[in-house]
N, CA and C atoms as an extended XYZ file, in Angstrom:
558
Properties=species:S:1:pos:R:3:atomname:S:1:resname:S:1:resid:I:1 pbc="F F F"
N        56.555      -22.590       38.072 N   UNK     1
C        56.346      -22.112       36.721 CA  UNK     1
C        55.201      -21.102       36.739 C   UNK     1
N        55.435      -19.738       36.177 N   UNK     2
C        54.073      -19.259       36.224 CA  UNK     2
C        52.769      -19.743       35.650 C   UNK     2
N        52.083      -19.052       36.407 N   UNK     3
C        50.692      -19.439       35.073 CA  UNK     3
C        50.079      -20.767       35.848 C   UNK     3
N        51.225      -21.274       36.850 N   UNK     4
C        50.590      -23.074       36.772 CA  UNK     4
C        50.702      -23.184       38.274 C   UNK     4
N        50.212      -24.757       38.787 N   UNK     5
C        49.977      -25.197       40.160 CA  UNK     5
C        49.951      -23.865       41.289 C   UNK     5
N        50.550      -23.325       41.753 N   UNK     6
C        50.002      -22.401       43.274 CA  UNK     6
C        49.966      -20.842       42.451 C   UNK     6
N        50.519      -20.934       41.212 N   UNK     7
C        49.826      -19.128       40.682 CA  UNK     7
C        48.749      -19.763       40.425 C   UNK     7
N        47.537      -20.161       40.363 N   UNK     8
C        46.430      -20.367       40.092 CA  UNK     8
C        45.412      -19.867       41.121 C   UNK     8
N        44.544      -18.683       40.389 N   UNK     9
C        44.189      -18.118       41.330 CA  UNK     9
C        42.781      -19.589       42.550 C   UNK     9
N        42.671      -19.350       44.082 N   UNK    10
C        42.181      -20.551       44.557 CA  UNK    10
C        41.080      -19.134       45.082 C   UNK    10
N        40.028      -20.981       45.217 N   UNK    11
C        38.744      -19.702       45.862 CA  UNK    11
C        39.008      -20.185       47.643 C   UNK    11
N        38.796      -18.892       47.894 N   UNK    12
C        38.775      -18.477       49.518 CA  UNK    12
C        38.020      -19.748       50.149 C   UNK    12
N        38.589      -20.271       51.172 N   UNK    13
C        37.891      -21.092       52.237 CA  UNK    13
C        36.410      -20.907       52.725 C   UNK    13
N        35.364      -21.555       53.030 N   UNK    14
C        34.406      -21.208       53.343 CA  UNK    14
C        33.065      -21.225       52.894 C   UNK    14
N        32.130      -20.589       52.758 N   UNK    15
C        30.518      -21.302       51.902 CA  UNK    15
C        30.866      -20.236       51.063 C   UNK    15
N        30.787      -20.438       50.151 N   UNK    16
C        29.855      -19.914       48.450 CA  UNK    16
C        28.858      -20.469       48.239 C   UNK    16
N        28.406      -19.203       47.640 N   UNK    17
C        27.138      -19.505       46.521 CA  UNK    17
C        27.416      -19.466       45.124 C   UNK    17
N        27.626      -20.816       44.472 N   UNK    18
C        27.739      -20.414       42.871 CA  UNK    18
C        27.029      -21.164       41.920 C   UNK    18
N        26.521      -20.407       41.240 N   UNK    19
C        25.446      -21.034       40.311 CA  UNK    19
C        24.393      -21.763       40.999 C   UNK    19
N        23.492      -21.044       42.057 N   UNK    20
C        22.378      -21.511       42.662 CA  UNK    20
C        22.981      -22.385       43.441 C   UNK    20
N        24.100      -23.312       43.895 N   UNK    21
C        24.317      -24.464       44.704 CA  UNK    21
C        25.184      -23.479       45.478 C   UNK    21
N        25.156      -24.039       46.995 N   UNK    22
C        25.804      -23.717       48.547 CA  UNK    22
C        27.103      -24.797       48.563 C   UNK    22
N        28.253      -24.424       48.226 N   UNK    23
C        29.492      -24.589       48.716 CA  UNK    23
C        30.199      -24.572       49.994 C   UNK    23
N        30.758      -25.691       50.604 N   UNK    24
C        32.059      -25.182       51.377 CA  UNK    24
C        33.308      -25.401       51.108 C   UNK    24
N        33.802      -24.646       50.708 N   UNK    25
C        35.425      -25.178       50.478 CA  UNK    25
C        36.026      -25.126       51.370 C   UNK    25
N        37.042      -26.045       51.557 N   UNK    26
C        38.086      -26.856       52.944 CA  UNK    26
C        39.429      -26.721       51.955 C   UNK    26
N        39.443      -26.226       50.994 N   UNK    27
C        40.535      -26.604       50.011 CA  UNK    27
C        40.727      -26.755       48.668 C   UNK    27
N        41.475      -27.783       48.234 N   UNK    28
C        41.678      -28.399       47.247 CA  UNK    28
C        42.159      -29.780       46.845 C   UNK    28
N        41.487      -30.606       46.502 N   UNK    29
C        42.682      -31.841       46.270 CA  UNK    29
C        43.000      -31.725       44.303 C   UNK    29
N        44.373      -31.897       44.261 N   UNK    30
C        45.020      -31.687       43.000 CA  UNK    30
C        45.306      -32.950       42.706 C   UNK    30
N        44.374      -33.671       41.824 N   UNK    31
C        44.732      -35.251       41.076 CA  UNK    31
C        46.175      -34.955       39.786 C   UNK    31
N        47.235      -35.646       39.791 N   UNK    32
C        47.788      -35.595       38.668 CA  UNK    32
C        47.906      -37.105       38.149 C   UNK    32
N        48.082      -37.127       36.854 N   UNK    33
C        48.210      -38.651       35.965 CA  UNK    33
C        49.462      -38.719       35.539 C   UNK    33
N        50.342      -37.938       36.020 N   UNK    34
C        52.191      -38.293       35.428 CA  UNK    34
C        52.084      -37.242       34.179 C   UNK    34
N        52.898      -37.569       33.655 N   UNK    35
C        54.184      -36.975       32.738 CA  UNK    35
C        54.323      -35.551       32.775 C   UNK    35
N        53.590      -35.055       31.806 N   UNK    36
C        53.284      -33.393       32.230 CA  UNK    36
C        53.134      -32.369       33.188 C   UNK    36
N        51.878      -33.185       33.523 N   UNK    37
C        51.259      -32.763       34.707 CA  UNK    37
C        51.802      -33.087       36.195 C   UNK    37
N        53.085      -33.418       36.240 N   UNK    38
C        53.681      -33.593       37.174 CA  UNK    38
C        54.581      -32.011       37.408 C   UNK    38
N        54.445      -31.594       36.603 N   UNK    39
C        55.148      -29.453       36.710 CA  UNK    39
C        54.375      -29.163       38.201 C   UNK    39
N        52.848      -30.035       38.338 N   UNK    40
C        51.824      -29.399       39.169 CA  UNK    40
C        51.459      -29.716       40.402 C   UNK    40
N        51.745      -31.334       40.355 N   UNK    41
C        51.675      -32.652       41.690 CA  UNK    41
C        52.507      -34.083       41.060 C   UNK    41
N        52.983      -34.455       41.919 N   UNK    42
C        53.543      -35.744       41.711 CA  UNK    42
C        52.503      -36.413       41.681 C   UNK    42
N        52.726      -37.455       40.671 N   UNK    43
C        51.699      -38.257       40.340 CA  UNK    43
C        50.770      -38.817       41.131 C   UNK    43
N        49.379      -38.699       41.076 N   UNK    44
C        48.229      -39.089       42.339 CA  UNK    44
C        47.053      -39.027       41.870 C   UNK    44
N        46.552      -40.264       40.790 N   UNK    45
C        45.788      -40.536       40.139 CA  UNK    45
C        44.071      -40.784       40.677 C   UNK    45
N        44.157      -40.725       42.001 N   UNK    46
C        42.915      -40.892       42.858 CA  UNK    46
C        42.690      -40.358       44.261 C   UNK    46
N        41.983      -39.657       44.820 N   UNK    47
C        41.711      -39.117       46.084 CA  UNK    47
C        41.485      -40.588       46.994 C   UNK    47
N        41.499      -40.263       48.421 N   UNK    48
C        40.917      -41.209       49.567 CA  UNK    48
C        39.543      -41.424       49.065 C   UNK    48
N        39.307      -42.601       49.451 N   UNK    49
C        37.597      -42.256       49.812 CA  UNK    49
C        37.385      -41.680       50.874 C   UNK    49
N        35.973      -41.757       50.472 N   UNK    50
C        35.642      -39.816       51.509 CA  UNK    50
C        34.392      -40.732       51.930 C   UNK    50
N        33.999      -41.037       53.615 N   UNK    51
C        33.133      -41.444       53.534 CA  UNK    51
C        31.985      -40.864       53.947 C   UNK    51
N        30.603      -41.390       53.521 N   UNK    52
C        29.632      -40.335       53.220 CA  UNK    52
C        28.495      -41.217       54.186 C   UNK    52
N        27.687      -40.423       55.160 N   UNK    53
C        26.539      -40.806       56.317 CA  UNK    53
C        25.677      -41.547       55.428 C   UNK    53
N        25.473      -42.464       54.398 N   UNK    54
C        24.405      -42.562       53.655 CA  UNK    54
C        23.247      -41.239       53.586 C   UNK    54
N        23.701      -41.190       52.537 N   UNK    55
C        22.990      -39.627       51.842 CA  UNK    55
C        21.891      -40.518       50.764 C   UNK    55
N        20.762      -40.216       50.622 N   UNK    56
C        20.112      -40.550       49.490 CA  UNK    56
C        19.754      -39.674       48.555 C   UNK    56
N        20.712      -39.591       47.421 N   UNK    57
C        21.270      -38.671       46.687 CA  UNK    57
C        20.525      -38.649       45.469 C   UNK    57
N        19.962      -37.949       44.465 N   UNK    58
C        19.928      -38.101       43.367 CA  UNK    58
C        20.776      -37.331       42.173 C   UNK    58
N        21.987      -36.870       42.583 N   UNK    59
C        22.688      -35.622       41.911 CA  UNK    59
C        23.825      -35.768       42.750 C   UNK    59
N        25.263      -35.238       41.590 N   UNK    60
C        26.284      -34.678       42.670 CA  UNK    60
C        26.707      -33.865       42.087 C   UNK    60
N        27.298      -32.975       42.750 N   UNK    61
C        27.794      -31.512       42.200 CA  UNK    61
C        28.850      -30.968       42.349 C   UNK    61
N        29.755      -31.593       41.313 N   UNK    62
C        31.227      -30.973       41.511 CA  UNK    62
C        32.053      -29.595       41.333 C   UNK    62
N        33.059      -28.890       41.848 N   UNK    63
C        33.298      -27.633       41.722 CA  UNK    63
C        34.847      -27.808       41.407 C   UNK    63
N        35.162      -27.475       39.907 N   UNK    64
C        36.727      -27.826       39.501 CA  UNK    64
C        37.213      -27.460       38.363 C   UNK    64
N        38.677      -27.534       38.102 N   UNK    65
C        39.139      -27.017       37.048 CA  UNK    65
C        40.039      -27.749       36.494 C   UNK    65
N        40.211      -27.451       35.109 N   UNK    66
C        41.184      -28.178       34.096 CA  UNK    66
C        42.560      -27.730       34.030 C   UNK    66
N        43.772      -28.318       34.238 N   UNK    67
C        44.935      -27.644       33.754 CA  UNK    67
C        45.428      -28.026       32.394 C   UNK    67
N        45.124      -29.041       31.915 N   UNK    68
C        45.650      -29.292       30.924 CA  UNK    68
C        45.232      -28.425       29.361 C   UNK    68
N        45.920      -28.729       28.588 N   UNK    69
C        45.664      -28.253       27.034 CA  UNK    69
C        44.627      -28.749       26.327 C   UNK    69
N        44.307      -28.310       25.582 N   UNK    70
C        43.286      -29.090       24.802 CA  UNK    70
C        43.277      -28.367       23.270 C   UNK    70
N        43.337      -28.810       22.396 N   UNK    71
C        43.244      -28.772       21.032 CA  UNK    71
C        42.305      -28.533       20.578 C   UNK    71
N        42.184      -27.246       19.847 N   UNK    72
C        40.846      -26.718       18.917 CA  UNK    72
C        39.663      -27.638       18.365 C   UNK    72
N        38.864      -27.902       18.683 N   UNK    73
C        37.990      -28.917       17.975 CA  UNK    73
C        37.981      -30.273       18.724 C   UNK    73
N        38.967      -30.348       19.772 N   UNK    74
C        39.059      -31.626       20.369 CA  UNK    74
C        37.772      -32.243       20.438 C   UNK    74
N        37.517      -33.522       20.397 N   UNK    75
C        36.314      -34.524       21.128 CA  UNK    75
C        36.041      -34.184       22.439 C   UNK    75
N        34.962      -34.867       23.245 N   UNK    76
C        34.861      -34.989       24.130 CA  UNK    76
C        35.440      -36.128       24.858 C   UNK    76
N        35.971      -36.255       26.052 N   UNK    77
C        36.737      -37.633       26.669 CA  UNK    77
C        36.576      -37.712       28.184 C   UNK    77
N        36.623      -38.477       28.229 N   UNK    78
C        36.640      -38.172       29.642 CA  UNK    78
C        37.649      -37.716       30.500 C   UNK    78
N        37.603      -36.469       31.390 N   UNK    79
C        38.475      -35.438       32.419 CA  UNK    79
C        38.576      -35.971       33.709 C   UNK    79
N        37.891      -36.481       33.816 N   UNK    80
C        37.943      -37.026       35.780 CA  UNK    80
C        36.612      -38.060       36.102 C   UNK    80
N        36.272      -38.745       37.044 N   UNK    81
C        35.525      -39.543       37.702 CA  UNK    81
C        35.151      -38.853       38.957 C   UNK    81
N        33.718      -39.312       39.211 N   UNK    82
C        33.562      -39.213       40.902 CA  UNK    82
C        33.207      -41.340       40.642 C   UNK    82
N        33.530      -41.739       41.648 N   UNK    83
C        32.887      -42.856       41.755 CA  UNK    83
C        32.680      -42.994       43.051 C   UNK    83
N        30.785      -43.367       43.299 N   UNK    84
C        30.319      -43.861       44.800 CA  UNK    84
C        30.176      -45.024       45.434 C   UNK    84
N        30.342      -45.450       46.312 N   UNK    85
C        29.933      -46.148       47.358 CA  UNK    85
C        28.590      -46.318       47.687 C   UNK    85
N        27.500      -47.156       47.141 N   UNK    86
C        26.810      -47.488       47.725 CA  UNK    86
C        25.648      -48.048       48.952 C   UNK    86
N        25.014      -47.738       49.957 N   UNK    87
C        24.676      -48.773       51.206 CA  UNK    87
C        24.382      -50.271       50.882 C   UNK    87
N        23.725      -50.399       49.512 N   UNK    88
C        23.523      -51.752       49.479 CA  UNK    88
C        25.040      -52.662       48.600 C   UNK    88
N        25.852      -52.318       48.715 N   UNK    89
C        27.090      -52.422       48.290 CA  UNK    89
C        27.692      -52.373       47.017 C   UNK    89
N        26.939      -52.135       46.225 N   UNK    90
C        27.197      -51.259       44.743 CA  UNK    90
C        27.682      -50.205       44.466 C   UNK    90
N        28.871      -49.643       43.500 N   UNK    91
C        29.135      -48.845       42.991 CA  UNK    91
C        28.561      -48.138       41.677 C   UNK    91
N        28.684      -47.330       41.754 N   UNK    92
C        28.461      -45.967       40.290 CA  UNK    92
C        30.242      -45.268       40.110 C   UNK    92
N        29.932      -45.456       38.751 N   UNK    93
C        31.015      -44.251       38.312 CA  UNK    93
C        30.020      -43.008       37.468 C   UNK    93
N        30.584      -41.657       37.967 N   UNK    94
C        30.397      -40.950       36.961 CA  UNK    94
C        31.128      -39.985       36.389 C   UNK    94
N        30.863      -40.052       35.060 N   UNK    95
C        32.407      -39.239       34.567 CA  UNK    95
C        32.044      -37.870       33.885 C   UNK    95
N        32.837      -37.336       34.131 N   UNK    96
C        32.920      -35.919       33.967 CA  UNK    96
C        33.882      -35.634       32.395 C   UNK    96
N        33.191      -35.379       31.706 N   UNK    97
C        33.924      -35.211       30.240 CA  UNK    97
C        33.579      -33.785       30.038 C   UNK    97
N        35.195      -34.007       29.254 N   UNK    98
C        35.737      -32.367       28.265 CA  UNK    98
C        34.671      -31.782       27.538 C   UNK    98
N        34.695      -30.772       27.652 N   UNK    99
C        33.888      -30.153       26.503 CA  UNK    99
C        32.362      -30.093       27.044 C   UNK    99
N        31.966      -31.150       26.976 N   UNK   100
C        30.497      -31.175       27.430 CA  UNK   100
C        30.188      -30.596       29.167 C   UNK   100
N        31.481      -30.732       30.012 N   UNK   101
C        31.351      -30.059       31.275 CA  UNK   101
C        32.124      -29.471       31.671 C   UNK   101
N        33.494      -29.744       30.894 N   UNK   102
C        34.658      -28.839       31.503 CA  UNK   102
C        35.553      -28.450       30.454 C   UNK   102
N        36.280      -27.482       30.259 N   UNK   103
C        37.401      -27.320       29.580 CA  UNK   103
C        38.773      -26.923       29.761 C   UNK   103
N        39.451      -26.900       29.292 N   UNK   104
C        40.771      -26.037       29.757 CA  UNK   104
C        40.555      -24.977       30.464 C   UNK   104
N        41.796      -24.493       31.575 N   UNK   105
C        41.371      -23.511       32.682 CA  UNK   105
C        41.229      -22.068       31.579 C   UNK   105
N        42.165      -22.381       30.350 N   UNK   106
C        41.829      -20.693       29.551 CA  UNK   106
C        41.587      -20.536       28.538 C   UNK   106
N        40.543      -21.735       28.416 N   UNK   107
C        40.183      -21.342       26.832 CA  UNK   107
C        38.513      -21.641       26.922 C   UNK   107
N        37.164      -21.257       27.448 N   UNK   108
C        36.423      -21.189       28.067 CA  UNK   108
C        35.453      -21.170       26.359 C   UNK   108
N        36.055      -20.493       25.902 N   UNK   109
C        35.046      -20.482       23.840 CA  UNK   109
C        35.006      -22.120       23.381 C   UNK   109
N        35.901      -23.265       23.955 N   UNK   110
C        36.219      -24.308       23.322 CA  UNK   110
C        34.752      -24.925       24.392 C   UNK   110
N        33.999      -24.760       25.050 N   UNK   111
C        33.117      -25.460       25.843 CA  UNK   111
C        32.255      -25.274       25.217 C   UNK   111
N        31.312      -26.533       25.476 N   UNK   112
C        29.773      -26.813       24.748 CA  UNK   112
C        28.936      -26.170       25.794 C   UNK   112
N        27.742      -25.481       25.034 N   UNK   113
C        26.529      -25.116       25.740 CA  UNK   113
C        26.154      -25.525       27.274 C   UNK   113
N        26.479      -26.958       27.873 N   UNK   114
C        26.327      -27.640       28.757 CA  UNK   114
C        27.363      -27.338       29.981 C   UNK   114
N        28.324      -26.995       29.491 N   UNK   115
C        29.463      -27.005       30.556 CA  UNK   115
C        28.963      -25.496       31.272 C   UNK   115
N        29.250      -25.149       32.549 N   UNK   116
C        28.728      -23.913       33.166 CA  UNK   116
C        29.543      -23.438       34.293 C   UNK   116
N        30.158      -22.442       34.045 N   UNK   117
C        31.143      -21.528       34.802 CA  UNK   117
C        30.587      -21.468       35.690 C   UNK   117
N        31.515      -21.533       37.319 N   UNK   118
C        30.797      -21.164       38.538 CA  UNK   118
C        31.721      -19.863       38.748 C   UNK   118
N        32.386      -19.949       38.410 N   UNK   119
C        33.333      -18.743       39.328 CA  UNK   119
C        34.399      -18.632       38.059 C   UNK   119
N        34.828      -17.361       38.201 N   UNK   120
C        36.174      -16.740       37.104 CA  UNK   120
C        36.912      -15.423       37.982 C   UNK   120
N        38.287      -16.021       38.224 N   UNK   121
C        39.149      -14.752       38.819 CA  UNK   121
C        40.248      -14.635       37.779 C   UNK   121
N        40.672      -13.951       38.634 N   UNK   122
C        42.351      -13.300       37.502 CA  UNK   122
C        43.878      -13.627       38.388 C   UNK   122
N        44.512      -13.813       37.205 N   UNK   123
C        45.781      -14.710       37.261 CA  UNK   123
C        46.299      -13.940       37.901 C   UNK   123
N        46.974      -14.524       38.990 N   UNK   124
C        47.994      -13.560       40.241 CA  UNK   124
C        49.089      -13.163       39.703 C   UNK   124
N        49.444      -14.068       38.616 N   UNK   125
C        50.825      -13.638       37.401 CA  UNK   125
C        50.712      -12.329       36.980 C   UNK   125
N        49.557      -12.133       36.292 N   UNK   126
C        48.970      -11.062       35.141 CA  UNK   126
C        49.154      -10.020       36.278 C   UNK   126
N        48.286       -9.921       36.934 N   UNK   127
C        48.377       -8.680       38.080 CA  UNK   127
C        49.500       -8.155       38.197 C   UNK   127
N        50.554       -9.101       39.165 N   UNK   128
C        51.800       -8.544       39.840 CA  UNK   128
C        52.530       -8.345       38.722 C   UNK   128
N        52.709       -9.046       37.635 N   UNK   129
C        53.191       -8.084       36.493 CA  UNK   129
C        52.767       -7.077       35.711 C   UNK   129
N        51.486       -6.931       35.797 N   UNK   130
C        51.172       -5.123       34.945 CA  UNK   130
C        51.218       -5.565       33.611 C   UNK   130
N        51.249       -7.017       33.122 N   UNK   131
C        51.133       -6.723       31.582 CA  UNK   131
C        50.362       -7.624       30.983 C   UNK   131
N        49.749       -7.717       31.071 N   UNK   132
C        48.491       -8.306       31.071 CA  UNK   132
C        48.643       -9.864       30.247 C   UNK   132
N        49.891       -9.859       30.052 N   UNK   133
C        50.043      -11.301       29.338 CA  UNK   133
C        50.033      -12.351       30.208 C   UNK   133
N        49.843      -13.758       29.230 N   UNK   134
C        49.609      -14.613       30.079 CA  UNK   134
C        48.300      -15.056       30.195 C   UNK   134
N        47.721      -16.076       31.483 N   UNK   135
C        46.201      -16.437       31.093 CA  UNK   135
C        45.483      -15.137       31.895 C   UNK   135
N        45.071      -14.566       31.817 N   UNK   136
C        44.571      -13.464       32.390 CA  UNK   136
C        42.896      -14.213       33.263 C   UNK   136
N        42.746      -15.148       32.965 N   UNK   137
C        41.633      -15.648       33.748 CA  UNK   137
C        41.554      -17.167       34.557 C   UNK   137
N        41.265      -17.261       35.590 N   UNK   138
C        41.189      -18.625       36.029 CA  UNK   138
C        39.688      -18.906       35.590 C   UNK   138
N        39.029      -20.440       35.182 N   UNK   139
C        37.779      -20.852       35.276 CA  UNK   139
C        37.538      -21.946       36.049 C   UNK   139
N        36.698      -21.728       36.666 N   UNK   140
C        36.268      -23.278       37.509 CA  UNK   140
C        34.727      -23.522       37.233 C   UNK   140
N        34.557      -24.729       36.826 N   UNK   141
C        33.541      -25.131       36.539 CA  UNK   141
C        32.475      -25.596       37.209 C   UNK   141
N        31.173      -25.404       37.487 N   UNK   142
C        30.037      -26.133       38.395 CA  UNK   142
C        29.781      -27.560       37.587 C   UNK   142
N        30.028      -28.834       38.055 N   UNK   143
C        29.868      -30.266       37.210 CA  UNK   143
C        28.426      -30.512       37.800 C   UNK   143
N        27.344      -30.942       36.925 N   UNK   144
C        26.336      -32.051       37.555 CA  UNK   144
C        25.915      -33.262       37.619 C   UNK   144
N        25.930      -34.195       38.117 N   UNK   145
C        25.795      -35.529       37.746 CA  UNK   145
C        24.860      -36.507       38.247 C   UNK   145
N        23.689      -37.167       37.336 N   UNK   146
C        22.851      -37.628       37.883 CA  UNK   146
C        23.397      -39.123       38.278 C   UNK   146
N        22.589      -39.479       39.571 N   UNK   147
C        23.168      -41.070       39.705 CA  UNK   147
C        22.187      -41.873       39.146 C   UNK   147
N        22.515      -43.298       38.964 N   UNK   148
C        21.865      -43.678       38.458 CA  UNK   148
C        20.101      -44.100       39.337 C   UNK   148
N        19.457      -44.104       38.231 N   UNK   149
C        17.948      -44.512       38.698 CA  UNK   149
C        17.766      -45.542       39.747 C   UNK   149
N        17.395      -45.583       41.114 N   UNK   150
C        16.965      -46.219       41.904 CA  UNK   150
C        18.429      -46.572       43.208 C   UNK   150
N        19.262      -45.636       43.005 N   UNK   151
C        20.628      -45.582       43.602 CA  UNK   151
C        20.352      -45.984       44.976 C   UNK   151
N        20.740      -47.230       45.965 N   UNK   152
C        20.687      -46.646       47.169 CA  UNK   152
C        21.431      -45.648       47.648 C   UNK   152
N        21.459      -45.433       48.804 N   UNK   153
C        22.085      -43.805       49.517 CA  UNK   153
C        23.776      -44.218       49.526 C   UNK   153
N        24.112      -42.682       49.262 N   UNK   154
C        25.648      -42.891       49.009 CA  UNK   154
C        26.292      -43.156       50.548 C   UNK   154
N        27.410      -44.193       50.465 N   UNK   155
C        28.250      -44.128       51.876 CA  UNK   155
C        30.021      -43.846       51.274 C   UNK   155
N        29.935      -43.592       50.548 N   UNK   156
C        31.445      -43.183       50.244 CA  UNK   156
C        31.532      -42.515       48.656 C   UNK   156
N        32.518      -41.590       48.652 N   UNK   157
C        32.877      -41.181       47.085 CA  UNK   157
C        34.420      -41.047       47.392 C   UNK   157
N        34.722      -40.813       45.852 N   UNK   158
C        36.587      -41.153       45.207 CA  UNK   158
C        36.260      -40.505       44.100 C   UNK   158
N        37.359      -39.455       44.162 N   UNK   159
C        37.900      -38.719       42.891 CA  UNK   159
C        38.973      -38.970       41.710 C   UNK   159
N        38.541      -39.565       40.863 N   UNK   160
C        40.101      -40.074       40.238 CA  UNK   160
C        39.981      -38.748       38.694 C   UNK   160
N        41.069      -39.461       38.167 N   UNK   161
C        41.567      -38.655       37.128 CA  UNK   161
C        41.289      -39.265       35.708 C   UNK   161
N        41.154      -38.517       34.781 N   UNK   162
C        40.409      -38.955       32.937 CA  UNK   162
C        41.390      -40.184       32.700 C   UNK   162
N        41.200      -40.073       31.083 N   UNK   163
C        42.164      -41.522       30.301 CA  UNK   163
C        42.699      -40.529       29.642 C   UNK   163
N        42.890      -39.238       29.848 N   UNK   164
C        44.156      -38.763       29.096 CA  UNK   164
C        46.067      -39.139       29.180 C   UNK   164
N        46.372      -38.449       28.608 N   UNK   165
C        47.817      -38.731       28.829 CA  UNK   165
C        48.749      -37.941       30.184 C   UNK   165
N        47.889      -36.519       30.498 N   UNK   166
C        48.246      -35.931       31.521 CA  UNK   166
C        47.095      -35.442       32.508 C   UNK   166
N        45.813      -36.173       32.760 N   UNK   167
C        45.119      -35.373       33.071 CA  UNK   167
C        45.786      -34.650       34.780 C   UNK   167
N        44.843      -33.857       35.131 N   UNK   168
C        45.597      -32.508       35.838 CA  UNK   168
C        44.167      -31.877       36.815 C   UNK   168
N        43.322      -32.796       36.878 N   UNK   169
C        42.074      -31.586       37.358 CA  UNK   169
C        42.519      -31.645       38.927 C   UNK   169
N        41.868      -30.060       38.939 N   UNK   170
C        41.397      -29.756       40.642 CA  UNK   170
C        40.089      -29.371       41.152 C   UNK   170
N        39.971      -30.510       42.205 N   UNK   171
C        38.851      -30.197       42.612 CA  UNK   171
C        38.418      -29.375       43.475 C   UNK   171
N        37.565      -28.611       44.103 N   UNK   172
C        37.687      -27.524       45.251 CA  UNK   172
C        36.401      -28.317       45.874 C   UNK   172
N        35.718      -28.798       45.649 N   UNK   173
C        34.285      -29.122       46.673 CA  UNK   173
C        33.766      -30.370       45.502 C   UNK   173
N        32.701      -31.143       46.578 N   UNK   174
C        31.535      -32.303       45.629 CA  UNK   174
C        30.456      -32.143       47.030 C   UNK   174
N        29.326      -31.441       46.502 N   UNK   175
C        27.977      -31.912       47.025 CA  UNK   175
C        27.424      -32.873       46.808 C   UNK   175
N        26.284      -33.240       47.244 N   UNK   176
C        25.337      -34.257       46.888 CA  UNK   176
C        23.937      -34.045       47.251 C   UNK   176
N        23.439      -33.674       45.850 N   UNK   177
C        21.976      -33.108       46.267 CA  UNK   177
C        20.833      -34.313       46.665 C   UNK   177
N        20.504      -34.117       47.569 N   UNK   178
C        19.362      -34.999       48.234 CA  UNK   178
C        18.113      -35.332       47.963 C   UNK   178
N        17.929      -36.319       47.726 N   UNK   179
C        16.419      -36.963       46.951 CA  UNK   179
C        15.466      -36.631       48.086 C   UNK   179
N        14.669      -35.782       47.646 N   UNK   180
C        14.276      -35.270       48.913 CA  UNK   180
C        12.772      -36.387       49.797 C   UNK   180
N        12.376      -37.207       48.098 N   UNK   181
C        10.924      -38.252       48.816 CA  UNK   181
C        11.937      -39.115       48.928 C   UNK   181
N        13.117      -39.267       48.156 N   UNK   182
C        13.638      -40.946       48.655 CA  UNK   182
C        13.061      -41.575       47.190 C   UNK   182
N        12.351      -40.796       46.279 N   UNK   183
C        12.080      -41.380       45.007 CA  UNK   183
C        12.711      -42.171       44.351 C   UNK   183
N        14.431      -42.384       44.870 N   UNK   184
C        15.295      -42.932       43.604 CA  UNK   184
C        15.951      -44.163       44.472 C   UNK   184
N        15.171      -43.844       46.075 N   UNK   185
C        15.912      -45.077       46.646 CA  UNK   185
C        15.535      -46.394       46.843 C   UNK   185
N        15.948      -47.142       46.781 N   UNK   186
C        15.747      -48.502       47.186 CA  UNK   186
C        15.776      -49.186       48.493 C   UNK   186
């Protein structure tokens, strides 16, 4: 379908710099939640865990985008999860909500003050057709997320998908910025 899953313009393999944070992208993993959003991936409501050297983290920093719709004025809800893995065997969820961090891939006016563009290209559709219709922009968003106070060091993270009816995000990268005294660890 145009406009959707592989016309979407993807960022190039490799380190970026966006919005002050150092990227590597390896890819993409594409979460879908069914019905809709199955035009894009068969349903796959959660990534592997990804396991992580114990990092003692105080921040994580996600790099991703929305496919789904969203309605003028919508609320905020929640769009996706990172949830970690702990060393002392505790979990964190943290969630990544509409509006306040992310929005639809083309409607970028519907985002609150908080949410912050890392990167914006143009629709491979729009181009090879010459007419400029269509979404004429991709957005991907820089997410930040504090963990909670006194976190031990992360040994694993998992990407899942919102409580919408179709959620649809893609992720391209998750850092994890490093507590650099160990202030937050236990």
């Amino acid at each position: 379908m145009a406009a959707q899953g592989g016309e979407l313009v993807t960022l190039s393999r490799g380190p970026h710099r966006l919005g002050g944070i150092d990227w590597k992208i390896d890819g993409g993993v594409q979460l879908s939640g069914g019905g809709p959003a199955i035009s894009l991936h068969p349903t796959h409501p959660q990534s592997a865990w990804v396991a992580v050297p114990g990092v003692p983290a105080r921040r994580v920093h996600v790099l991703m985008l929305v496919h789904i719709p969203m309605p003028p004025n919508a609320p905020p809800r929640r769009a996706a999860q990172v949830l970690l893995r702990h060393s002392d065997g505790r979990e964190s969820t943290l969630e990544i909500m509409s509006v306040r961090d992310v929005v639809t891939n083309w409607q970028p006016d519907m985002a609150a003050p908080s949410a912050r563009v890392a990167w914006i290209g143009s629709q491979p559709t729009a181009l090879r057709s010459g007419s400029g219709g269509g979404f004429l922009f991709s957005y991907v968003y820089a997410v930040s997320l504090d963990l909670p106070p006194g976190s031990a060091p992360v040994k694993g993270l998992q990407l899942t998908i919102g409580d919408g009816p179709m959620e649809a995000p893609l992720f391209y990268a998750v850092t994890l910025e490093v507590d650099p005294a160990g202030e937050g660890v236990r």
